[in-house]
Rosetta silent file (secondary structure, phi, psi, omega in degrees, C-alpha in Angstrom):
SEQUENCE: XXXXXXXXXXXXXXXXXXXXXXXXXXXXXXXXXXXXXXXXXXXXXXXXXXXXXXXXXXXXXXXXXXXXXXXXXXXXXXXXXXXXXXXXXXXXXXXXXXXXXXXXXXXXXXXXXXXXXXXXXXXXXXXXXXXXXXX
SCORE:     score description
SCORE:     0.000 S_00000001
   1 L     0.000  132.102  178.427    0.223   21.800    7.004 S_00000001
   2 L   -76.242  124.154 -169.328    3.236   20.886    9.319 S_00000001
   3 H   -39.821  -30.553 -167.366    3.985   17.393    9.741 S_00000001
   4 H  -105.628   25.001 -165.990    3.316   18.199   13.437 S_00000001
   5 H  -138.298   29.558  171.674   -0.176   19.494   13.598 S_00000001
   6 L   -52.867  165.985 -176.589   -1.948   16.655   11.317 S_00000001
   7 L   -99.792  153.549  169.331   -5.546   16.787   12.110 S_00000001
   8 L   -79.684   44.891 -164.229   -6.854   13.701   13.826 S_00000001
   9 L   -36.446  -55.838 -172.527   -8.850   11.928   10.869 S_00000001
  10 L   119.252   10.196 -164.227   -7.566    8.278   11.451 S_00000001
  11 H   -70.215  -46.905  179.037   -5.655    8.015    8.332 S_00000001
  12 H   -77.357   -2.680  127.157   -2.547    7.231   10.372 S_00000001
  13 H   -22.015  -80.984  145.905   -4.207    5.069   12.228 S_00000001
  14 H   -55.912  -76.184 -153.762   -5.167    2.866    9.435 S_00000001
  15 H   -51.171  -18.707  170.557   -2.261    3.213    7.779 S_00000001
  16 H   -80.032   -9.894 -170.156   -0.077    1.295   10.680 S_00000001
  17 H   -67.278  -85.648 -164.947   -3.122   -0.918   11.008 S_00000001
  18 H   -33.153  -62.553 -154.217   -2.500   -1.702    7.108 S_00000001
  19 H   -64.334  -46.659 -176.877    1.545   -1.890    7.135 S_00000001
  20 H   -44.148  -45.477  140.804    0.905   -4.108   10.206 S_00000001
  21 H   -35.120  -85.061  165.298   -1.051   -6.608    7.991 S_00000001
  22 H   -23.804  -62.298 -162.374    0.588   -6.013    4.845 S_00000001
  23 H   -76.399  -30.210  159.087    3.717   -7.286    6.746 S_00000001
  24 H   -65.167  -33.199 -151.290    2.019  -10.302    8.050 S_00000001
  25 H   -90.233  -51.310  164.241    0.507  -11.113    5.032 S_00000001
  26 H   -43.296  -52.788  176.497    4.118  -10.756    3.415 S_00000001
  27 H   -65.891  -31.894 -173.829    5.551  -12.830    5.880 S_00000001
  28 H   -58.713  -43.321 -161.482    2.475  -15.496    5.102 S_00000001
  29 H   -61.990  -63.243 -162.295    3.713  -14.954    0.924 S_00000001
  30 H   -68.014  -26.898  178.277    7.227  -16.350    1.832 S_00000001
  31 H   -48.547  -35.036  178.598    5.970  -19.006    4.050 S_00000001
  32 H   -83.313  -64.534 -156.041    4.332  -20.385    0.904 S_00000001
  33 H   -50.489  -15.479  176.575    7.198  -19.823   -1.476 S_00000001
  34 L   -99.332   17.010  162.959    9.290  -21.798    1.230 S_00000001
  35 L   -89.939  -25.807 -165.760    6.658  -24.689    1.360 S_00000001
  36 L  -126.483   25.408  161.549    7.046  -24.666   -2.819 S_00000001
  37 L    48.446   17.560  165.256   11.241  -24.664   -2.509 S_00000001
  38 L   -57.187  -60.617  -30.583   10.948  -21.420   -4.326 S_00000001
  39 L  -159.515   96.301  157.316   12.077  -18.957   -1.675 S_00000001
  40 L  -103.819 -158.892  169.890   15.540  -17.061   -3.062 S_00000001
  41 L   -88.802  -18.502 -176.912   17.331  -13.807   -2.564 S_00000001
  42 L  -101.261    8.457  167.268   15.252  -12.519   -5.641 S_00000001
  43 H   -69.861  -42.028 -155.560   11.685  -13.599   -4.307 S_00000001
  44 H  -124.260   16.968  147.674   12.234  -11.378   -1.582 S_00000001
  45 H   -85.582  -38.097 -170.373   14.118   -8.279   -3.171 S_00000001
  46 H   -67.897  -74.830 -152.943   10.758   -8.661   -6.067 S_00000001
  47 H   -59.469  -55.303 -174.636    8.166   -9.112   -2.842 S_00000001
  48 H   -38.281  -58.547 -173.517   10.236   -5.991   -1.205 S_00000001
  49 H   -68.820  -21.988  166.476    9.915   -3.533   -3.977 S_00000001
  50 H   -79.622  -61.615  179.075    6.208   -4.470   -4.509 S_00000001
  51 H   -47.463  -17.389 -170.845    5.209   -3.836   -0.812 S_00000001
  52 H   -97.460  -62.384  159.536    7.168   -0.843   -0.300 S_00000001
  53 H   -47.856  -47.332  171.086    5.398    0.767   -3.762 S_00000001
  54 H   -65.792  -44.232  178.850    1.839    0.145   -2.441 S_00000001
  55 H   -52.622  -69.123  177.469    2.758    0.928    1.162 S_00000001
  56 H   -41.545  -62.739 -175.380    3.927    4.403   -0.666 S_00000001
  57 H   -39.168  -68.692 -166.535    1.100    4.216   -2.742 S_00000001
  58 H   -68.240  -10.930  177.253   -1.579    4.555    0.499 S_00000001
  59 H   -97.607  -10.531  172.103    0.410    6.868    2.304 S_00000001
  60 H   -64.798  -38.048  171.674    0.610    8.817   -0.880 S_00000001
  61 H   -92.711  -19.066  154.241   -3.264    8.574   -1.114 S_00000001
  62 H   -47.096  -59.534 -144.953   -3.412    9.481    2.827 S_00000001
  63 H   -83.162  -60.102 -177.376   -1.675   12.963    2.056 S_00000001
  64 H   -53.713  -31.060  143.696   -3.828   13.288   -0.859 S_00000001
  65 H   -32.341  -95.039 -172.541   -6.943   12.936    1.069 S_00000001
  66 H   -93.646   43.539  162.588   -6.132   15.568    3.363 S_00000001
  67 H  -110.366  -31.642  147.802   -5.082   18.199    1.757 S_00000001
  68 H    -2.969  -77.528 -172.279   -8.347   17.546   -0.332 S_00000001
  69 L   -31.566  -57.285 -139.284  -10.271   17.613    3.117 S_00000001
  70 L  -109.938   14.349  162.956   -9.126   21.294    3.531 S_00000001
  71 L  -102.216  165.175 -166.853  -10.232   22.717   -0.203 S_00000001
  72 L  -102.059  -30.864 -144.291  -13.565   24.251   -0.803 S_00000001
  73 L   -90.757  132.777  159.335  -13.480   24.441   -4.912 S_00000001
  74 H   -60.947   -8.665 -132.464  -14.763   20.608   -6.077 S_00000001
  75 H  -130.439  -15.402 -150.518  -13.372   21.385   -9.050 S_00000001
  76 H  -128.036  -19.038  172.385   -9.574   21.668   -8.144 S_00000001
  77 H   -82.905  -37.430 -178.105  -10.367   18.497   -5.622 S_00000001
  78 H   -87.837    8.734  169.435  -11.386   16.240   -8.163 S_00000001
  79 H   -79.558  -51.660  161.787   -8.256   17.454  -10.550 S_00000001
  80 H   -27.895  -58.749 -169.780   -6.275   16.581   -7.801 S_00000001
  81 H   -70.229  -49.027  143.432   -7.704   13.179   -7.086 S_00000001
  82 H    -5.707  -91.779  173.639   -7.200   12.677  -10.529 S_00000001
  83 H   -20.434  -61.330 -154.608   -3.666   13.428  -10.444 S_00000001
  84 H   -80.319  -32.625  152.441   -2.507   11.522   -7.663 S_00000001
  85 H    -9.539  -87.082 -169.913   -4.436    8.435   -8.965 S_00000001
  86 H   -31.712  -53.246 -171.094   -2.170    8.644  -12.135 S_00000001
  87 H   -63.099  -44.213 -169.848    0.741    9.515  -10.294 S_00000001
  88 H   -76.544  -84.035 -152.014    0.488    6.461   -7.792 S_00000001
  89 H   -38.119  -68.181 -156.777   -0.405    3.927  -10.589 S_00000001
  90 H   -55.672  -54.424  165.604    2.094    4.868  -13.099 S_00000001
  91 H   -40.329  -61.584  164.684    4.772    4.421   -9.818 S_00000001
  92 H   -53.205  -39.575  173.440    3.476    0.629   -8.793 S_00000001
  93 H   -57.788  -39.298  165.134    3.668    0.227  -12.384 S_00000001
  94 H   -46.116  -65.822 -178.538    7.311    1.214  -12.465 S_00000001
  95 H   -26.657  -80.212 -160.719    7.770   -0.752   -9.050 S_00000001
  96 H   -70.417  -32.851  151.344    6.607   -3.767  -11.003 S_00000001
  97 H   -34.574  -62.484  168.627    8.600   -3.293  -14.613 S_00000001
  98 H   -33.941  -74.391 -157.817   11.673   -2.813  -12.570 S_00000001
  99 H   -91.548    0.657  127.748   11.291   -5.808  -10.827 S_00000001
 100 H   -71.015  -32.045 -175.619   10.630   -7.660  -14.227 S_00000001
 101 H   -79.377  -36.464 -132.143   13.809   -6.064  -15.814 S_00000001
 102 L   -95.328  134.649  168.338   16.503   -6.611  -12.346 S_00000001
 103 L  -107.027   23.943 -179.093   17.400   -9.860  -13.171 S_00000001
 104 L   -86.091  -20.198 -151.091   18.246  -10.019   -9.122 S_00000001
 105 L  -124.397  129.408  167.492   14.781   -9.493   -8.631 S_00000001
 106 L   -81.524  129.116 -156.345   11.328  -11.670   -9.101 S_00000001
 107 H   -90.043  -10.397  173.927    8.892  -10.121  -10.526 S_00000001
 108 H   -86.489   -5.992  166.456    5.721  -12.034   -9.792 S_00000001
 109 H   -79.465  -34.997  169.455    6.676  -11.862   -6.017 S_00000001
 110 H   -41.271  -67.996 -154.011    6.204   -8.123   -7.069 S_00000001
 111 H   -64.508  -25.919 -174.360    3.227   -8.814   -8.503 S_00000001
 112 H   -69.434  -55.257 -162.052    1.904  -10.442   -5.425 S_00000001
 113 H   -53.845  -22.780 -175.950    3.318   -7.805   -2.822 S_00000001
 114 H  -103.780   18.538  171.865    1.726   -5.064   -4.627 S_00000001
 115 H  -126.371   13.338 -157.097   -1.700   -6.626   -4.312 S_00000001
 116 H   -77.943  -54.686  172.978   -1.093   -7.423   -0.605 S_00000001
 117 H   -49.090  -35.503  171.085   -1.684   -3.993    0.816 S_00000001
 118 H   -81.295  -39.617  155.915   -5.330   -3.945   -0.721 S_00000001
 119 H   -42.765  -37.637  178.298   -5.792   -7.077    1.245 S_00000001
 120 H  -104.361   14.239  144.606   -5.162   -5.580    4.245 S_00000001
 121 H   -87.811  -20.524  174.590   -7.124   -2.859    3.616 S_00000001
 122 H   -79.618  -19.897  173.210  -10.016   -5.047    3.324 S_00000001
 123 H  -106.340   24.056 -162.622   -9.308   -6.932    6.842 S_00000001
 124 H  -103.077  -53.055  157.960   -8.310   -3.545    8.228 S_00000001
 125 H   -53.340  -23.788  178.359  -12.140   -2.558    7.187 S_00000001
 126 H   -92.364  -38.598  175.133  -13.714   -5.727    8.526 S_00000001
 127 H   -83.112   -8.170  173.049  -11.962   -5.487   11.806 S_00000001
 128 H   -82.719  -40.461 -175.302  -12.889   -1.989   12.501 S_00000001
 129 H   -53.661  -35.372 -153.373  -16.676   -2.975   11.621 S_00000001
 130 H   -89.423  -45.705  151.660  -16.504   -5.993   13.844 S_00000001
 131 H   -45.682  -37.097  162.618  -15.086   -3.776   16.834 S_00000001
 132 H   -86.298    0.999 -161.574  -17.577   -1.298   16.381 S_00000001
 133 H  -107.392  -55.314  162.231  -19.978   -3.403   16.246 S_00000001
 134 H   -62.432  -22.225  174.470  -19.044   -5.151   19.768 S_00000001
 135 L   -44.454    0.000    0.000  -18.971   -1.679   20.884 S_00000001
């Protein structure tokens, strides 16, 4: 499938919803480290490199999704599903090694940044129920 014929699912949808969050939520992370005199050049190379692996993770699980969508055998979808699981973990797991090893880089601002994005999938879900809901 051509980049320019996606089907209209919503995936991209959420996902700008998410980065849109994610990047608030980011911005919220440094606000505290500069309330707690923390706040360096490696808090926020560490916090980069975690948000940018989890954003890549979900768009990575987006793609995977719908090429899914368009097989029949169940068999070849859940090998798949599998895969990309694996694939995406073992990568935020790099993301976050890395950014323990760098000694430019903080690695528990990693650790935060890479849980951020599942936050904002969780208000991403609660604000579409609450919208549909006013509908």
């Amino acid at each position: 499938m051509q980049q320019f014929d996606r089907p209209d699912d919503g995936i991209d949808d959420s996902l700008k919803k998410i980065a849109i969050i994610s990047s608030v939520l980011f911005a919220l992370m440094l606000v505290v480290y500069v309330c707690l005199g923390k706040l360096n050049a490696a808090v926020i190379l560490g916090g980069l490199i975690g948000l940018a692996a989890a954003l890549m993770n979900l768009v990575l699980l987006g793609r995977t999704v719908r090429e899914i969508a368009q097989t029949q055998d169940t068999v070849l979808a859940q090998n798949r599903i599998r895969a990309s699981y694996t694939t995406r973990m073992m990568g935020m797991a790099a993301a976050a090694v890395i950014a323990f090893l760098i000694p430019q880089t903080d690695g528990i601002a990693c650790l935060i940044a890479l849980v951020i994005p599942k936050i904002g999938v969780m208000l991403v879900q609660h604000l579409d129920r609450f919208i549909s809901r006013k509908k």
